[in-house]
C-alpha positions as a Python dict, from the first residue, in 0.01 Angstrom:
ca = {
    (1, 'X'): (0, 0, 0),
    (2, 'X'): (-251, -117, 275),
    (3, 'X'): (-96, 1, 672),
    (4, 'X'): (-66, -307, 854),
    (5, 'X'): (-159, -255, 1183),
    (6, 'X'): (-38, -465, 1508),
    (7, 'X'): (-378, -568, 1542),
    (8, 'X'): (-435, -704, 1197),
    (9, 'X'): (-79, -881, 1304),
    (10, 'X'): (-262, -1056, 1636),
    (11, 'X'): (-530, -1156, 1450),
    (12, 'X'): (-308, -1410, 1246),
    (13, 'X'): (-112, -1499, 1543),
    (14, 'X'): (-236, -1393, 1874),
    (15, 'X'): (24, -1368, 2104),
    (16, 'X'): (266, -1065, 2064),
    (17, 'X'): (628, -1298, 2192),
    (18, 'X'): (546, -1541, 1954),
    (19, 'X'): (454, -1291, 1667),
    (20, 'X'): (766, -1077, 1748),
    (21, 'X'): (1011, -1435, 1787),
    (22, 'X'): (825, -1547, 1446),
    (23, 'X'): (894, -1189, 1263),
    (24, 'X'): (1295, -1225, 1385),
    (25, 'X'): (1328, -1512, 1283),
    (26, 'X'): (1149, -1477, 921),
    (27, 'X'): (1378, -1180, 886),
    (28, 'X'): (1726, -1324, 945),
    (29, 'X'): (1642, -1602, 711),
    (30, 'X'): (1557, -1327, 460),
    (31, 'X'): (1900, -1179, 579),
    (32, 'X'): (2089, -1468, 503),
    (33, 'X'): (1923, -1502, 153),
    (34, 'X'): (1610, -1673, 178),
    (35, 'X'): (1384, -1576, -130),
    (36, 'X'): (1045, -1367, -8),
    (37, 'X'): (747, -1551, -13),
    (38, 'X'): (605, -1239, -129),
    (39, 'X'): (655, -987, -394),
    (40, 'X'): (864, -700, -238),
    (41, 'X'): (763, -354, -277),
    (42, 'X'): (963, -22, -379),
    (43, 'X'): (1079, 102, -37),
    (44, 'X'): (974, -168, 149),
    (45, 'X'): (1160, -297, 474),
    (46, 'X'): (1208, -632, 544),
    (47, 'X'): (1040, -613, 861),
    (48, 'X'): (759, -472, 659),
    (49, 'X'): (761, -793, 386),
    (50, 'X'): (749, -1000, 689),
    (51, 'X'): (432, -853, 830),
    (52, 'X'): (303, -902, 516),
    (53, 'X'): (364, -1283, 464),
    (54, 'X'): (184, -1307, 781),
    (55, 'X'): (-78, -1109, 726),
    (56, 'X'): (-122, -1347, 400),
    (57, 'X'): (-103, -1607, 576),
    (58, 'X'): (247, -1751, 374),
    (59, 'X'): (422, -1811, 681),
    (60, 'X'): (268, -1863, 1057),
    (61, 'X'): (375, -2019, 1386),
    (62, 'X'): (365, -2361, 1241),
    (63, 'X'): (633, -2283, 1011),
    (64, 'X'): (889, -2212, 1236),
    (65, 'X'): (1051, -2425, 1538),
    (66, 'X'): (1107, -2276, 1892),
}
């Protein structure tokens, strides 16, 4: 499994409030029982799954409401 770094994280969306409001919120909805937009791996945190829908570009800032 590839490290995502918090750069590769700005890159997507580049401004770290937003990115860390957008990664909350993305996992609380998983919380509550949303399905993962992406294939979850063995040992994988859901903070972690959420860093990697951004990074593949499944979910971004115009997916969620402020």
């Amino acid at each position: 499994m590839q490290k995502i770094t918090f750069e590769d994280l700005l890159g997507k969306i580049p401004n770290k409030y937003s990115l860390c409001v957008l990664a909350g919120k993305r996992a609380k909805k998983i919380l509550g029982g949303e399905k993962q937009l992406v294939e979850v791996k063995k040992r994988e945190t859901i903070v972690q799954t959420v860093f990697r829908e951004i990074i593949e570009g499944k979910i971004g800032l115009k997916d969620e409401e402020y």
